[in-house]
PyMOL Python script that loads the backbone (N, CA, C, O; Angstrom):
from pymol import cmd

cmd.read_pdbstr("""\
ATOM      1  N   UNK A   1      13.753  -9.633  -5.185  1.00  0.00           N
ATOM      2  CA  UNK A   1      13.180 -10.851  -5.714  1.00  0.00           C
ATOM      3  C   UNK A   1      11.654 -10.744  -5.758  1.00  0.00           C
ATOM      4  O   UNK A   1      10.821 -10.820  -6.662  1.00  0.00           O
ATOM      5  N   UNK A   2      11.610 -10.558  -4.562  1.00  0.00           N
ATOM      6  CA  UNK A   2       9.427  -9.961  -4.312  1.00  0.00           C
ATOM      7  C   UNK A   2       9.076  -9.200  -5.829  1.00  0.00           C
ATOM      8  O   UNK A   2       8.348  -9.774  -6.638  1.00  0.00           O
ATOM      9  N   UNK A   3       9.690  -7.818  -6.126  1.00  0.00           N
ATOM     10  CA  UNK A   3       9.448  -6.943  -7.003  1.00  0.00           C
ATOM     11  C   UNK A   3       9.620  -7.138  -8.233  1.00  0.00           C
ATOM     12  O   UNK A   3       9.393  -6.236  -9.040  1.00  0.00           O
ATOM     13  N   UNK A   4      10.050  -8.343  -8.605  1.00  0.00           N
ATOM     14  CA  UNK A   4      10.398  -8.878  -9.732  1.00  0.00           C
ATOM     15  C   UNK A   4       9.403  -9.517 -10.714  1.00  0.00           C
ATOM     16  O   UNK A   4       9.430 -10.030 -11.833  1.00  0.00           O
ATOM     17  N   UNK A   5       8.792  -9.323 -10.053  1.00  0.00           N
ATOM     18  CA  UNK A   5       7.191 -10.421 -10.519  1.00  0.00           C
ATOM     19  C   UNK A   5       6.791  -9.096 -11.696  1.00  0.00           C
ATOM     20  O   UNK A   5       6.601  -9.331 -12.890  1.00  0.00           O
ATOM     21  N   UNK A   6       6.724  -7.904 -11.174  1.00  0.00           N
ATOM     22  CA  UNK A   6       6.939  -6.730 -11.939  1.00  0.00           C
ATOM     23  C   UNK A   6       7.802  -6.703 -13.355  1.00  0.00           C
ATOM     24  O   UNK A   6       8.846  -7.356 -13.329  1.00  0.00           O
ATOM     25  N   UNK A   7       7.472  -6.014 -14.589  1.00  0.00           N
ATOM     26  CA  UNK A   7       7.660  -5.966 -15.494  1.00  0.00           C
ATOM     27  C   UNK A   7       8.576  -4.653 -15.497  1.00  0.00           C
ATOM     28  O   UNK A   7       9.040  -4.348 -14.398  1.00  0.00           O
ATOM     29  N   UNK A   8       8.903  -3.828 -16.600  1.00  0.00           N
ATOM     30  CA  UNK A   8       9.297  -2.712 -16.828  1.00  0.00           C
ATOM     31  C   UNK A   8       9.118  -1.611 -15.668  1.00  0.00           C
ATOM     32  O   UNK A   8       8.122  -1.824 -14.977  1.00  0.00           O
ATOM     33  N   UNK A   9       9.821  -0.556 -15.332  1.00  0.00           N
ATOM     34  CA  UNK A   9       9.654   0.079 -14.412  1.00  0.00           C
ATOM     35  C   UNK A   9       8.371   1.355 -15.006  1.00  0.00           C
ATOM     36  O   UNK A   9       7.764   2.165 -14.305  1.00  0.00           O
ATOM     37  N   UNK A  10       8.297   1.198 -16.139  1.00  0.00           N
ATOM     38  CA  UNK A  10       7.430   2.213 -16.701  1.00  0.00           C
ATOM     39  C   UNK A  10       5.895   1.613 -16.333  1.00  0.00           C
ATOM     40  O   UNK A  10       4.977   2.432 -16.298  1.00  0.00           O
ATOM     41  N   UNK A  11       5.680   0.553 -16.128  1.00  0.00           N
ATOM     42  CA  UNK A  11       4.085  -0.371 -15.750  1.00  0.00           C
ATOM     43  C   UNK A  11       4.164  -0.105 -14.518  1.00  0.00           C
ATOM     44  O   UNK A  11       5.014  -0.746 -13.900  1.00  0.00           O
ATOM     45  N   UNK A  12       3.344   0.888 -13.755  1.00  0.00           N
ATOM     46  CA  UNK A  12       2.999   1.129 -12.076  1.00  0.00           C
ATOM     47  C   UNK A  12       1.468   0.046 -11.930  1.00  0.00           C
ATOM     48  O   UNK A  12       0.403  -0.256 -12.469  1.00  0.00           O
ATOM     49  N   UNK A  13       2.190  -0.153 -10.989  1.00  0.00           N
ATOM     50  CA  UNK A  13       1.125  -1.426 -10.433  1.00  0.00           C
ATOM     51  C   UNK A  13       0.177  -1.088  -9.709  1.00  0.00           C
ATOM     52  O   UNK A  13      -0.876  -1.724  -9.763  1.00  0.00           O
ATOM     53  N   UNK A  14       0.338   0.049  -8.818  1.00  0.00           N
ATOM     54  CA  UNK A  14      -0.751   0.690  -8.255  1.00  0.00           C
ATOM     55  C   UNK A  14      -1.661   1.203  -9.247  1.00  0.00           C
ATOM     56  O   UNK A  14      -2.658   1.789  -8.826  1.00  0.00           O
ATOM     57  N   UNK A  15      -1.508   1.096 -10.391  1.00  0.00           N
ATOM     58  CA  UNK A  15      -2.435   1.632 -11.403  1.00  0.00           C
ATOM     59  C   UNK A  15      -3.715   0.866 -10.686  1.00  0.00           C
ATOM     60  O   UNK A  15      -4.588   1.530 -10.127  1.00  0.00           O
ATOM     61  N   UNK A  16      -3.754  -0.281 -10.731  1.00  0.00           N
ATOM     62  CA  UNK A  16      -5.077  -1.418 -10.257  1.00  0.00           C
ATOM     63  C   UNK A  16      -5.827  -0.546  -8.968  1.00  0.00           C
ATOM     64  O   UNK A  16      -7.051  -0.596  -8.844  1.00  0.00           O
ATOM     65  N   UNK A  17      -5.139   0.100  -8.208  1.00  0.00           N
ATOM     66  CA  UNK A  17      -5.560   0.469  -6.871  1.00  0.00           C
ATOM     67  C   UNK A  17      -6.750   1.253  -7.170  1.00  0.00           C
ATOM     68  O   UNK A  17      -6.873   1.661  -8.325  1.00  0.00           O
ATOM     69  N   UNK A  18      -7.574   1.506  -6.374  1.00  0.00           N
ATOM     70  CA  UNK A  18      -8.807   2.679  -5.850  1.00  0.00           C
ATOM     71  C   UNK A  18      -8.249   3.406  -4.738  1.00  0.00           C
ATOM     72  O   UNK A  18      -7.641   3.089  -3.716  1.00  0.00           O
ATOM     73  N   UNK A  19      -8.664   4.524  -5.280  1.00  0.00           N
ATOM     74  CA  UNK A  19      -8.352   6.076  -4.450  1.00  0.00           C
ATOM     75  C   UNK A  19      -8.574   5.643  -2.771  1.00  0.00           C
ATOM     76  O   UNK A  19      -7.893   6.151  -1.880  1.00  0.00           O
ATOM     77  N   UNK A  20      -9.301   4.950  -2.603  1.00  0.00           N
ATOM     78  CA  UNK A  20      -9.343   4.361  -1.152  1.00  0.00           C
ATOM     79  C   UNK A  20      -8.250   3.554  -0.697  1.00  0.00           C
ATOM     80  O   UNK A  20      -7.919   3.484   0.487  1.00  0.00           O
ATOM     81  N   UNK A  21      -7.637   2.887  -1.726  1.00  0.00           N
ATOM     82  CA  UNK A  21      -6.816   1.665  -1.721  1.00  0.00           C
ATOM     83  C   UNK A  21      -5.127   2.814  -1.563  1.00  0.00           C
ATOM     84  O   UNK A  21      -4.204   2.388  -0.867  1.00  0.00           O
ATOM     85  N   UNK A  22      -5.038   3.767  -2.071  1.00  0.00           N
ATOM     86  CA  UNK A  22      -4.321   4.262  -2.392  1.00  0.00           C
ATOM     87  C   UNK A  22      -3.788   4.964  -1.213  1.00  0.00           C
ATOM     88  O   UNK A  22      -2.677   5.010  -0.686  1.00  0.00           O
ATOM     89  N   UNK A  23      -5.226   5.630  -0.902  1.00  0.00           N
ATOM     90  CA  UNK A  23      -4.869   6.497   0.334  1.00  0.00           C
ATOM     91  C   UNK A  23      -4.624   5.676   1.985  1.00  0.00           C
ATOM     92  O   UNK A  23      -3.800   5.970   2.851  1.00  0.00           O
ATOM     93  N   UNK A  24      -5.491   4.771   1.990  1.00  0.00           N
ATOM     94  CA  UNK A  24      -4.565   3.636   2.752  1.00  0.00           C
ATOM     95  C   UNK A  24      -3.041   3.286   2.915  1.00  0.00           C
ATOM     96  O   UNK A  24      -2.148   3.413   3.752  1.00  0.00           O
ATOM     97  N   UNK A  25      -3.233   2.782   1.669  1.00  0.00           N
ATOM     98  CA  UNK A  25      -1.675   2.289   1.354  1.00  0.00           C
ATOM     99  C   UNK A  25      -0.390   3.475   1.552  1.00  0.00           C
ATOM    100  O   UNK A  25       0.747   3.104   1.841  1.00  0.00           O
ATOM    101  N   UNK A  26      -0.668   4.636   1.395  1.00  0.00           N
ATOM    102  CA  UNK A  26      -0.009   5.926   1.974  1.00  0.00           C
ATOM    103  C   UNK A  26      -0.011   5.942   3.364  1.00  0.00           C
ATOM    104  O   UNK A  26       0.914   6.435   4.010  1.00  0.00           O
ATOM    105  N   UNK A  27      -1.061   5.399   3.895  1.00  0.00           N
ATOM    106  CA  UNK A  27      -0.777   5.505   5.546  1.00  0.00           C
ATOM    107  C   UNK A  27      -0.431   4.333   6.019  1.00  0.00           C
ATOM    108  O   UNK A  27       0.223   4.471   7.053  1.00  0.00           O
ATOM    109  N   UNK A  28      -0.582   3.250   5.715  1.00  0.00           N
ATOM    110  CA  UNK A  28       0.278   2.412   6.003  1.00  0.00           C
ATOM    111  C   UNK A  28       1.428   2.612   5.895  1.00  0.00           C
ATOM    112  O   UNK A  28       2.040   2.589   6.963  1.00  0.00           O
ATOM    113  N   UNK A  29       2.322   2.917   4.521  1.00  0.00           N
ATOM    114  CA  UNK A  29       4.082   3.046   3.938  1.00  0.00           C
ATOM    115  C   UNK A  29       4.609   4.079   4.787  1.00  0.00           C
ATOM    116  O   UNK A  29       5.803   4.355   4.906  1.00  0.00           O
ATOM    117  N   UNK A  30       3.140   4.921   5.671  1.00  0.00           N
ATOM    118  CA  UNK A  30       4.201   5.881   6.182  1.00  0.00           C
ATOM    119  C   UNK A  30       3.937   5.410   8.300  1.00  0.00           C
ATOM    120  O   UNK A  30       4.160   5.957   9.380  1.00  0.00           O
ATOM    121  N   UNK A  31       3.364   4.120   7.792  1.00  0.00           N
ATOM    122  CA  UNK A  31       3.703   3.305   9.556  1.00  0.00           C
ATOM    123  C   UNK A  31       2.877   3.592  10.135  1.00  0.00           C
ATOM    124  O   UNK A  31       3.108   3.626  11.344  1.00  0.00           O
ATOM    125  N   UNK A  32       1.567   3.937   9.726  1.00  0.00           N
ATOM    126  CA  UNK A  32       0.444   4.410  10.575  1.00  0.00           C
ATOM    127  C   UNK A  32      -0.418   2.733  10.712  1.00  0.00           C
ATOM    128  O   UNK A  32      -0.704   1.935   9.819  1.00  0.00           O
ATOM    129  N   UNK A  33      -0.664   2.659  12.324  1.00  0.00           N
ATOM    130  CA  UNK A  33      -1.154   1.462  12.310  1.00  0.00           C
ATOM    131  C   UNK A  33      -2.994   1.238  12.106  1.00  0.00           C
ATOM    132  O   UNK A  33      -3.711   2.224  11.935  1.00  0.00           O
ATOM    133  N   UNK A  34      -3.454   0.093  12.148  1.00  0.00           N
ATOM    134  CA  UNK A  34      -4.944  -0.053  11.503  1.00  0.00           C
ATOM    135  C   UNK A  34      -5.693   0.740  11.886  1.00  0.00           C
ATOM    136  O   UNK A  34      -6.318   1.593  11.257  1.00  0.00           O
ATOM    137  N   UNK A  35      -5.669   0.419  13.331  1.00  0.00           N
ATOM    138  CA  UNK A  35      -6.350   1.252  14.329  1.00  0.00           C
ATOM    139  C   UNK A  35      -6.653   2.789  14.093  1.00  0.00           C
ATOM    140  O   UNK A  35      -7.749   3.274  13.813  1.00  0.00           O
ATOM    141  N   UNK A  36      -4.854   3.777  14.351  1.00  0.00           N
ATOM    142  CA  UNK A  36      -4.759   4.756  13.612  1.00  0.00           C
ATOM    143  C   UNK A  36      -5.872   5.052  12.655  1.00  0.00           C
ATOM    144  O   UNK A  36      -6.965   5.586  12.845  1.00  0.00           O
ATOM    145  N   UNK A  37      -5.230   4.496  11.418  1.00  0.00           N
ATOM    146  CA  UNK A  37      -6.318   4.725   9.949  1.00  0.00           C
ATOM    147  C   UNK A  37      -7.668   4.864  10.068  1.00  0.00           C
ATOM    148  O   UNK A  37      -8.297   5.762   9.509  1.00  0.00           O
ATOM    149  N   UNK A  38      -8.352   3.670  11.060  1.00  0.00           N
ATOM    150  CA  UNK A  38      -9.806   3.702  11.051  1.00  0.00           C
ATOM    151  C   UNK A  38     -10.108   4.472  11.590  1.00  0.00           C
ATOM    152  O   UNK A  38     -11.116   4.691  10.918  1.00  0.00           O
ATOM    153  N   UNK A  39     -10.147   5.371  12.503  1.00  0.00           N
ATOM    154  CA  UNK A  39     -10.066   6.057  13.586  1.00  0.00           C
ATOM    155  C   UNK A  39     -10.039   7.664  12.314  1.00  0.00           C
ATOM    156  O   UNK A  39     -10.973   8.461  12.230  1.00  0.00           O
ATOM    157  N   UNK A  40      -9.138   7.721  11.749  1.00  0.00           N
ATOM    158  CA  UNK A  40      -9.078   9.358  11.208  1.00  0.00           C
ATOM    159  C   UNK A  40      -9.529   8.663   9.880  1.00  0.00           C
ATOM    160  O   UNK A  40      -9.055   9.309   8.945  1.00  0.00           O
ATOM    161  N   UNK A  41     -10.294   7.550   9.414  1.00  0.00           N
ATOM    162  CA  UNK A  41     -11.085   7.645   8.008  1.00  0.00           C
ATOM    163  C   UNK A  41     -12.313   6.841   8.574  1.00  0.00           C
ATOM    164  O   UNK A  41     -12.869   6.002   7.866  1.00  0.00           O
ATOM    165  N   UNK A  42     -12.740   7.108   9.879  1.00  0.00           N
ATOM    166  CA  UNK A  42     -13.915   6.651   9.886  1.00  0.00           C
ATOM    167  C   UNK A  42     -13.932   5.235   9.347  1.00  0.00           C
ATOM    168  O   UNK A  42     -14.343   5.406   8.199  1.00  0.00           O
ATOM    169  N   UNK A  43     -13.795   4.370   9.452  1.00  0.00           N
ATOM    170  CA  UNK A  43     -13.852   3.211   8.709  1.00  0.00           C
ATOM    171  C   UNK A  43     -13.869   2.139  10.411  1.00  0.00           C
ATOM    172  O   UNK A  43     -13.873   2.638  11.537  1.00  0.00           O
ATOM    173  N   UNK A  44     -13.875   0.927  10.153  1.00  0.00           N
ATOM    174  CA  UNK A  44     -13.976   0.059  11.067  1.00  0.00           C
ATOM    175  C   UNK A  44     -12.265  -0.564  10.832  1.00  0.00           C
ATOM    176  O   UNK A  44     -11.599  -0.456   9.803  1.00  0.00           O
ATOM    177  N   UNK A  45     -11.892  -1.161  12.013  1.00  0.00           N
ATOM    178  CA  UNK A  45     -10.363  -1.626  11.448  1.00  0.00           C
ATOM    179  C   UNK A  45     -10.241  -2.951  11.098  1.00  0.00           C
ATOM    180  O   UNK A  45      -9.121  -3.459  11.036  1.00  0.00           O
ATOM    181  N   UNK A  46     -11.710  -3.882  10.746  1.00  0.00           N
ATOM    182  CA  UNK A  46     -11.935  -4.694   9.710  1.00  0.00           C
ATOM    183  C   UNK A  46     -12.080  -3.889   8.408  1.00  0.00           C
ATOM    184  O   UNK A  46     -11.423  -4.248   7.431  1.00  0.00           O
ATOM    185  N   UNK A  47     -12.851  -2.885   8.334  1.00  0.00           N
ATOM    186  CA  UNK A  47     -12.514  -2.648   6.965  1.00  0.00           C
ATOM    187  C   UNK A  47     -11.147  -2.179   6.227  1.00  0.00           C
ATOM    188  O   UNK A  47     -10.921  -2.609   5.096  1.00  0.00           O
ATOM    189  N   UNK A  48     -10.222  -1.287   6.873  1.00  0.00           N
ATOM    190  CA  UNK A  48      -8.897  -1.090   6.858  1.00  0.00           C
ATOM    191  C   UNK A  48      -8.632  -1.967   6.395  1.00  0.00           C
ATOM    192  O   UNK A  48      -8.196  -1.837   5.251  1.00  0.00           O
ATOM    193  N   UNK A  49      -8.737  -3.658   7.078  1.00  0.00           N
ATOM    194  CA  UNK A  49      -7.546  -4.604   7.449  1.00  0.00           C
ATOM    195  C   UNK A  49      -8.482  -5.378   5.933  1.00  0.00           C
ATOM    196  O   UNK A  49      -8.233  -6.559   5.690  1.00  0.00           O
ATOM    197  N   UNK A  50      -9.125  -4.901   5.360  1.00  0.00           N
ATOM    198  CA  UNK A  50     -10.020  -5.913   3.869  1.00  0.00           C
ATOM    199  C   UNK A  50      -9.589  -4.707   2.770  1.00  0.00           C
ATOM    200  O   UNK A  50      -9.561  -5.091   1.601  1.00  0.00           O
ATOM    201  N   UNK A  51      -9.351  -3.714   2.942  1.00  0.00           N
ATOM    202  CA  UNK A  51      -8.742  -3.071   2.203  1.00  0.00           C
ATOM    203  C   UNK A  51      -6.940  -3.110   1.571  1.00  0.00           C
ATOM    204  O   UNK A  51      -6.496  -2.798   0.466  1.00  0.00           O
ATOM    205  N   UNK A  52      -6.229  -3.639   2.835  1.00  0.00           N
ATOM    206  CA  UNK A  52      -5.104  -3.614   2.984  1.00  0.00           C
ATOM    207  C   UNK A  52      -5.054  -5.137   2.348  1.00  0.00           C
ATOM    208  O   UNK A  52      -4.078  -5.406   1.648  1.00  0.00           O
ATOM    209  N   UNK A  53      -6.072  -6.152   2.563  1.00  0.00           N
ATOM    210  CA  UNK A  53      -5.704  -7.427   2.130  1.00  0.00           C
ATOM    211  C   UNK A  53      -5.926  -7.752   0.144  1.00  0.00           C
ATOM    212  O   UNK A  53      -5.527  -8.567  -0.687  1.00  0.00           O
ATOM    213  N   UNK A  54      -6.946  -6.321   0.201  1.00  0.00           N
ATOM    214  CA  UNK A  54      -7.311  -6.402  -1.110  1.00  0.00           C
ATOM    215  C   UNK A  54      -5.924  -6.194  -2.455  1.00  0.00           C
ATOM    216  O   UNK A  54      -5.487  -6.648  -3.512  1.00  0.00           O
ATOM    217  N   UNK A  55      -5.724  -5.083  -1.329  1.00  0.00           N
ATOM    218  CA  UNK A  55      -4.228  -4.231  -2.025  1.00  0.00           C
ATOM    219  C   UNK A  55      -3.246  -5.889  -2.538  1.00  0.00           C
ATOM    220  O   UNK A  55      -3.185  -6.513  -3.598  1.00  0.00           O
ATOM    221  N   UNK A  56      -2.664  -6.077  -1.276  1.00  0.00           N
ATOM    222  CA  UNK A  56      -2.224  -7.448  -1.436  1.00  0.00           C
ATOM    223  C   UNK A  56      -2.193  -8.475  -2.616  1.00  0.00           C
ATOM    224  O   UNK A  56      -1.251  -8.847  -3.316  1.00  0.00           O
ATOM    225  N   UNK A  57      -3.632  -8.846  -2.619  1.00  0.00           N
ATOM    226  CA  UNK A  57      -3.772  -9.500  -3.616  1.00  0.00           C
ATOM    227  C   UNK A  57      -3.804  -8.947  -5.409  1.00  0.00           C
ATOM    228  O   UNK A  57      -3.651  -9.651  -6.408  1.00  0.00           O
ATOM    229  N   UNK A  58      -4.033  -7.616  -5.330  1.00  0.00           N
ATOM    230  CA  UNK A  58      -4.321  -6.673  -6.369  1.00  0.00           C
ATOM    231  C   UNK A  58      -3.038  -6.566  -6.990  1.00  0.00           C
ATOM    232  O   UNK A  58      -2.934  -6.467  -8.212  1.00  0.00           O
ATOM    233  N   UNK A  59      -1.563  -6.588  -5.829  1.00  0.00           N
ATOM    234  CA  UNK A  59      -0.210  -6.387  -6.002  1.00  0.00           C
ATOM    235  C   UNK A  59       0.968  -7.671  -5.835  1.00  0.00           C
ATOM    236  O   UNK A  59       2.198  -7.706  -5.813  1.00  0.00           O
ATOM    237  N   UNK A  60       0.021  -8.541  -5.749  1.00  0.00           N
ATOM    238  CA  UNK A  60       0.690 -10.209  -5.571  1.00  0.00           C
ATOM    239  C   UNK A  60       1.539 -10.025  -4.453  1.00  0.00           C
ATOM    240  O   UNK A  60       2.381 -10.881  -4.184  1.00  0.00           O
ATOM    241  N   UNK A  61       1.398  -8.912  -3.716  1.00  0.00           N
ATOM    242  CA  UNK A  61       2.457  -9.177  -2.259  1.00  0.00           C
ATOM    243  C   UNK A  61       2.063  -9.968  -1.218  1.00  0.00           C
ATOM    244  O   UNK A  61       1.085 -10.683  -1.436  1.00  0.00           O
ATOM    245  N   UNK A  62       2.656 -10.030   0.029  1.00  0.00           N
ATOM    246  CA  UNK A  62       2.114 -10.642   1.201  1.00  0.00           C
ATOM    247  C   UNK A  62       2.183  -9.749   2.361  1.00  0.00           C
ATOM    248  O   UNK A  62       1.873 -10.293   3.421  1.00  0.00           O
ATOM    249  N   UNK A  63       2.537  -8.417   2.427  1.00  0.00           N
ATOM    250  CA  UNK A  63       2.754  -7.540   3.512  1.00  0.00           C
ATOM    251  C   UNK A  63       3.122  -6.537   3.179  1.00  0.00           C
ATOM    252  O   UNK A  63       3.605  -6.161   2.111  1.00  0.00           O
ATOM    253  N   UNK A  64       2.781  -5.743   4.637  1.00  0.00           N
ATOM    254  CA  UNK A  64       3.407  -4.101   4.911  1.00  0.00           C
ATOM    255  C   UNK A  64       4.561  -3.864   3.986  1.00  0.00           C
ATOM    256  O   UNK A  64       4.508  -3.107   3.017  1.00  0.00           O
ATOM    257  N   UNK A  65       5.889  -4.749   4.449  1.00  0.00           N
ATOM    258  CA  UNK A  65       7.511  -4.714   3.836  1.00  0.00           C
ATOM    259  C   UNK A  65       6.772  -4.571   2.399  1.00  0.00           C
ATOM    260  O   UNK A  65       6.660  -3.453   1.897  1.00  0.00           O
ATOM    261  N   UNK A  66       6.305  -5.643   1.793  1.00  0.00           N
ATOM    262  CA  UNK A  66       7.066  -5.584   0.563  1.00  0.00           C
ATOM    263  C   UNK A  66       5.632  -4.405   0.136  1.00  0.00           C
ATOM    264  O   UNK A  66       5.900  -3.945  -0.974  1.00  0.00           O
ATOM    265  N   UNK A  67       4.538  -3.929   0.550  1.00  0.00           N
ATOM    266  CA  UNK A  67       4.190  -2.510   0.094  1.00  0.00           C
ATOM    267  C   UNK A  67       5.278  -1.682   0.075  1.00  0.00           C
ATOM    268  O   UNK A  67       5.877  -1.271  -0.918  1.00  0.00           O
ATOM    269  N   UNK A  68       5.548  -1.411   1.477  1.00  0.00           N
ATOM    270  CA  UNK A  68       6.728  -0.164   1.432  1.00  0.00           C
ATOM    271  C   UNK A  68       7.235   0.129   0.333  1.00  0.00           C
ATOM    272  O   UNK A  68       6.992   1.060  -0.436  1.00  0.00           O
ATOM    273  N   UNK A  69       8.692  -1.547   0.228  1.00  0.00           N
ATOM    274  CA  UNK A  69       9.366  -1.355  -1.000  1.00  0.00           C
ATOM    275  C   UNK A  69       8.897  -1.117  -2.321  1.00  0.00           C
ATOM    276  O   UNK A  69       9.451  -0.347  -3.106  1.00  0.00           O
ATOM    277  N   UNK A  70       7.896  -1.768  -2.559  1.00  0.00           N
ATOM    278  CA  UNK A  70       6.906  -1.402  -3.595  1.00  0.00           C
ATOM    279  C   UNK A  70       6.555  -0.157  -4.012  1.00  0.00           C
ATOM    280  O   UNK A  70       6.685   0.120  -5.205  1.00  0.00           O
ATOM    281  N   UNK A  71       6.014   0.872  -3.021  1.00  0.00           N
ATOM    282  CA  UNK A  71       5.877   2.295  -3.028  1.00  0.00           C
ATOM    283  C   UNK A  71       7.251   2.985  -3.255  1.00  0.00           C
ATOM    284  O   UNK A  71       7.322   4.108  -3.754  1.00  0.00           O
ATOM    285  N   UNK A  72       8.345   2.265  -2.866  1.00  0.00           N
ATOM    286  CA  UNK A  72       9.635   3.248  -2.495  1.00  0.00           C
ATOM    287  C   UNK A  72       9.895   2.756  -4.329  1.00  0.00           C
ATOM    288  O   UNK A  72      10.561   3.598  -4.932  1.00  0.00           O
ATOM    289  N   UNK A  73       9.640   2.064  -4.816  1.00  0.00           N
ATOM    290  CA  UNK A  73      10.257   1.244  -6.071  1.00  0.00           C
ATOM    291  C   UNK A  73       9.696   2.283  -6.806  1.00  0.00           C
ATOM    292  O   UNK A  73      10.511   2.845  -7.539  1.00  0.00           O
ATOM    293  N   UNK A  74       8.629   2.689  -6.839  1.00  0.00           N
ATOM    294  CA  UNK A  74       7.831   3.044  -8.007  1.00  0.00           C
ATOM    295  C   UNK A  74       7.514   4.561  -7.813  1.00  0.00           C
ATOM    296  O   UNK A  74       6.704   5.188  -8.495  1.00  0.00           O
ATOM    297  N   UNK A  75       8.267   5.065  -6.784  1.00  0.00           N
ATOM    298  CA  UNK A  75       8.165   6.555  -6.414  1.00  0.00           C
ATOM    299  C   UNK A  75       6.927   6.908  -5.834  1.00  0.00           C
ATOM    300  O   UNK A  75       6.591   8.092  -5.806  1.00  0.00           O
ATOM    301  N   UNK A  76       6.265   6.089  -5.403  1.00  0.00           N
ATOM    302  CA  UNK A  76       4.697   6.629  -4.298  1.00  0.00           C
ATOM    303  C   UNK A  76       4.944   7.390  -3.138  1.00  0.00           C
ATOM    304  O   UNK A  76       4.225   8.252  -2.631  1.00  0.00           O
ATOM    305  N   UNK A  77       6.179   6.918  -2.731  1.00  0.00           N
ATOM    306  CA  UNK A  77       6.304   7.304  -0.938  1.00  0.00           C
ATOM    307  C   UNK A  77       7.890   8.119  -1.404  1.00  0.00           C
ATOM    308  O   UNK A  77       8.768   7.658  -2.134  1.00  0.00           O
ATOM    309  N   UNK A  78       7.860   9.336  -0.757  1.00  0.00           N
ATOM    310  CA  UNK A  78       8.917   9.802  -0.511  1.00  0.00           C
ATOM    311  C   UNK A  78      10.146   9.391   0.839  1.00  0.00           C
ATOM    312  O   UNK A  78      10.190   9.540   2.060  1.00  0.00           O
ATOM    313  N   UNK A  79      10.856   8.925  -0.016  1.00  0.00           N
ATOM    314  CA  UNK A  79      12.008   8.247   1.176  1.00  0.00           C
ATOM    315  C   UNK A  79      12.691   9.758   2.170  1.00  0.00           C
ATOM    316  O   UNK A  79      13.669   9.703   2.914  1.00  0.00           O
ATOM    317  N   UNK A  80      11.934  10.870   1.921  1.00  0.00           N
ATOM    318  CA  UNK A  80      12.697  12.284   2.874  1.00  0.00           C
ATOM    319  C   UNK A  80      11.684  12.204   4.227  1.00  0.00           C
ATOM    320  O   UNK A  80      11.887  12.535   5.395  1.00  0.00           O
ATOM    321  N   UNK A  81      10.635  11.685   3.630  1.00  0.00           N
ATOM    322  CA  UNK A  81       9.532  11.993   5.022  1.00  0.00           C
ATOM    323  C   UNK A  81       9.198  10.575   5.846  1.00  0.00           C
ATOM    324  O   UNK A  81       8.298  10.348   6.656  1.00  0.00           O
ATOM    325  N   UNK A  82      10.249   9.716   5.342  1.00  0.00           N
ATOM    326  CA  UNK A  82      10.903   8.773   6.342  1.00  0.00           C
ATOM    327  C   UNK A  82      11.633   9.108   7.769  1.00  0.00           C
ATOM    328  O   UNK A  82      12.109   8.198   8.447  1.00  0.00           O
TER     329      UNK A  82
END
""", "prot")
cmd.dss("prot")
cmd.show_as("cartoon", "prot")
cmd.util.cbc("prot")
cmd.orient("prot")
């Protein structure tokens, strides 16, 4: 129902993202927590956590879950290295 807001499966929504936004969002889908992230990208885990909110709004979601599924929908995240 979340993913539905989505059009055709051929329109990737992460298109909107920045390479920052992206590579985040990879470590998040694969469960790495804020802390984690800031820590091995140098970043503060306010900035992480304004990056992750940006994504959000960029992707009309409200959370981690529906990134995941989102990534798993659109082939970003490989469901083997789950």
């Amino acid at each position: 129902m979340a993913l539905s807001q989505f059009g055709g499966q051929d329109e990737n929504p992460f298109d909107v993202l920045s390479e920052r936004e992206l590579q985040i969002m990879m470590m998040i889908t694969r469960g790495e927590k804020v802390q984690d992230i800031s820590e091995q990208l140098n970043l503060s885990s306010k900035t992480v956590n304004s990056y992750r909110y940006r994504m959000f709004e960029k992707l009309k979601i409200s959370g981690d879950v529906e990134l995941t599924h989102l990534a798993i929908k659109y082939r970003m995240l490989d469901t083997n290295d789950l």
